[in-house]
C-alpha positions in Angstrom: 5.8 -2.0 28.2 8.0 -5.1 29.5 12.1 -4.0 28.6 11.8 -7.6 26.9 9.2 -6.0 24.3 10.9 -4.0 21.3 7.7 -1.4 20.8 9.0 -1.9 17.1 9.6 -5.7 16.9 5.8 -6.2 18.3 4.3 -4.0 16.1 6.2 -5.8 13.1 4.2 -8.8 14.4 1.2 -7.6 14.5 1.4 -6.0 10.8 1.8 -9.8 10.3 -1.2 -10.6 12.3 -3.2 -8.1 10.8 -2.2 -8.7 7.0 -2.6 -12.2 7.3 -6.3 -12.2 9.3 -7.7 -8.8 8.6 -8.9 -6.6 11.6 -12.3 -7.9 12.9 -10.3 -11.4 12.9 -7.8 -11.1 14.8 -8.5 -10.4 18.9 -6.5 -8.8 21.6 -5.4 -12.3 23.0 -4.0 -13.7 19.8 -1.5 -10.5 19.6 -0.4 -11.1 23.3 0.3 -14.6 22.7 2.7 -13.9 19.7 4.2 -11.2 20.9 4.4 -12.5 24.7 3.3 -9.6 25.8 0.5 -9.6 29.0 -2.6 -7.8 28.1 -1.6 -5.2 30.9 1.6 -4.8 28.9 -0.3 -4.2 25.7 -2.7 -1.9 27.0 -0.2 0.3 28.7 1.8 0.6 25.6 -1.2 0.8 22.9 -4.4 1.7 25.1 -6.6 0.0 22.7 -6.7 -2.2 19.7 -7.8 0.4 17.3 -4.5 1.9 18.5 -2.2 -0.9 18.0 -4.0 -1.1 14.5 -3.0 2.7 13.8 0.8 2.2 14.9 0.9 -0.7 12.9 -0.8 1.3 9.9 2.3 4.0 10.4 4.5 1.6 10.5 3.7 -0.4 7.0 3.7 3.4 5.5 7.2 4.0 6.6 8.3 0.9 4.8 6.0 1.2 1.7 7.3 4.4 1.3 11.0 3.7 1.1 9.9 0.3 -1.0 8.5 3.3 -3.8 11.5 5.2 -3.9 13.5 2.3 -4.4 11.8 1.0 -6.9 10.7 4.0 -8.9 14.1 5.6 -8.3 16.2 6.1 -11.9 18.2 3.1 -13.2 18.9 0.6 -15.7 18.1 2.9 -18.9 14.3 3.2 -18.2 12.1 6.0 -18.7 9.9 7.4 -16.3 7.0 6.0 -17.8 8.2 2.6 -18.1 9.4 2.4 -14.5 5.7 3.5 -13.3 4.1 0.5 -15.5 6.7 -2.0 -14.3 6.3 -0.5 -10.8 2.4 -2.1 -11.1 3.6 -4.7 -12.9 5.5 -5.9 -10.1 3.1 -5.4 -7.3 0.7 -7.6 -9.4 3.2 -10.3 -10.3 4.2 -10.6 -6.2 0.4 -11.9 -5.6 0.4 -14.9 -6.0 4.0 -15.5 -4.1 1.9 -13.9 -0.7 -1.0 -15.8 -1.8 -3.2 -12.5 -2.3 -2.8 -10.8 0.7 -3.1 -7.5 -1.4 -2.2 -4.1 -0.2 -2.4 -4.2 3.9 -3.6 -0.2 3.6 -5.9 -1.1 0.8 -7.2 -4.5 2.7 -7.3 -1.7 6.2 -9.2 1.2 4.1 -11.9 -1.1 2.7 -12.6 -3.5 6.1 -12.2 -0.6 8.8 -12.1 2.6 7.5 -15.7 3.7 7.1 -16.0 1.9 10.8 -13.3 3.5 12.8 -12.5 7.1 12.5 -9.4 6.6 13.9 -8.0 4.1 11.6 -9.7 5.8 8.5 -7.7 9.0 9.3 -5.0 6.5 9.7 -5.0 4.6 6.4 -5.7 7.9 4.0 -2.4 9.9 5.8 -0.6 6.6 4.7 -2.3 6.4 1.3 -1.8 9.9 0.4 2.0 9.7 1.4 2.1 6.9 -1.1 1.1 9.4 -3.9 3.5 11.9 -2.6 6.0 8.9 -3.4 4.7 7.9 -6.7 4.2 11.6 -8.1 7.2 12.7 -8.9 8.0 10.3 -11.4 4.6 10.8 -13.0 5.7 14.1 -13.2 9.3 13.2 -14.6 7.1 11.0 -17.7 4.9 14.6 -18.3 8.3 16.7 -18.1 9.7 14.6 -20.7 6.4 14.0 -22.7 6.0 10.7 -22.4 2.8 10.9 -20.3 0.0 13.7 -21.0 0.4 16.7 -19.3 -2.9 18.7 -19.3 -4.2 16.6 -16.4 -2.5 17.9 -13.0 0.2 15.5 -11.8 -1.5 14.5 -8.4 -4.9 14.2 -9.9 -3.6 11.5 -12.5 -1.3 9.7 -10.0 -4.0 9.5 -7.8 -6.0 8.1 -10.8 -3.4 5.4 -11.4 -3.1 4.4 -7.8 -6.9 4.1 -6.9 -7.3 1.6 -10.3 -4.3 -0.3 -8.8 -6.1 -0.6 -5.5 -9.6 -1.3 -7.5 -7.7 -4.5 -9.8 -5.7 -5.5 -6.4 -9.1 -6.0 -5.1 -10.5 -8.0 -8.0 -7.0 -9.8 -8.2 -7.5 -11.2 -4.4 -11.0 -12.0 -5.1 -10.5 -14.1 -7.9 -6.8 -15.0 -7.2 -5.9 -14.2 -10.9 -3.8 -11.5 -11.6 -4.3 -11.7 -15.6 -7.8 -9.0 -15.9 -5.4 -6.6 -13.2 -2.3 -6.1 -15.8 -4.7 -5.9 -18.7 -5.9 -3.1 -17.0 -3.2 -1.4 -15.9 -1.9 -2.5 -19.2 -5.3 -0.3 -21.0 -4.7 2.9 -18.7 -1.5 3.0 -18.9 -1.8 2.9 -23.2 -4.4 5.9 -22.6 -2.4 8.2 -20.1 0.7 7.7 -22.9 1.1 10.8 -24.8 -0.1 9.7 -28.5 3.0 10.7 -31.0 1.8 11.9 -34.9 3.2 10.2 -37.3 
């Protein structure tokens, strides 16, 4: 790679690139042109586009991940169970700010990931450090009995996740986020340990 080109600063672009146009949109030439990089320069840095693609995958997961801790992390009063339903809440509300562009992993995992072995292994190492993320604060709302705890703590965040990435999908399709935080809304009521009384 040119000493011009920041390996990081290119792939930030094309995470750009890629969220904004999807995969099969989106050719070699375009990312050379916005990076300024030569396609000899790109190839000799990312040897294919699939590749660039699976840097740029690692790269988003990085960022997502710290983005969860923050945001799940303890403060202002709330209980573990209410920072998890705001913690949806929010990535729903931001839609229509980024006019839908969903989840880039989620968007990656549905266009490319049954195509490209590669990128599939890619996307679910991503996705599954995402639960590792989000888990422990499901666990904190079971600890503390605000969240049933006969179903194993993976297992369930793993259930809340995947219908977050099922009403993400709807929510892009139809550009409404309404049906999405009625949802999460609904599982979140039925995952909430039922006090007697």
């Amino acid at each position: 790679m040119n000493l011009k080109h920041d390996k990081n600063s290119v792939l930030k672009i094309g995470l750009s690139l890629f969220c904004s146009k999807g995969y099969s949109n989106l050719g070699v030439d375009e990312i050379c042109k916005m990076t300024g990089m030569t396609k000899g320069a790109f190839y000799n840095a990312f040897k294919s586009k699939e590749q660039f693609l699976s840097e740029a995958i690692q790269l988003y997961g990085t960022n997502n991940v710290q983005r969860i801790k923050a945001q799940l992390f303890p403060s202002d009063g709330c209980s573990a169970f209410e920072r998890l339903q705001l913690f949806y809440h929010k990535m729903l509300e931001i839609q229509p700010k980024v006019d839908f562009t969903g989840c880039f992993i989620n968007n990656i995992m549905s266009e490319m990931g049954f195509l490209n072995e590669m990128v599939g292994r890619s996307s679910k190492l991503e996705y599954d450090k995402f639960i590792d993320a989000i888990e422990p604060t499901v666990l904190e709302a079971q600890n503390k009995g605000e969240i049933d705890s006969e179903m194993d703590s993976r297992e369930l965040t793993e259930l809340i996740h995947s219908t977050f990435y099922g009403v993400l999908t709807i929510a892009k399709s139809s550009k409404d986020i309404n049906q999405g935080i009625k949802t999460i809304n609904l599982l979140f009521k039925n995952i909430k340990t039922q006090k007697n009384g």
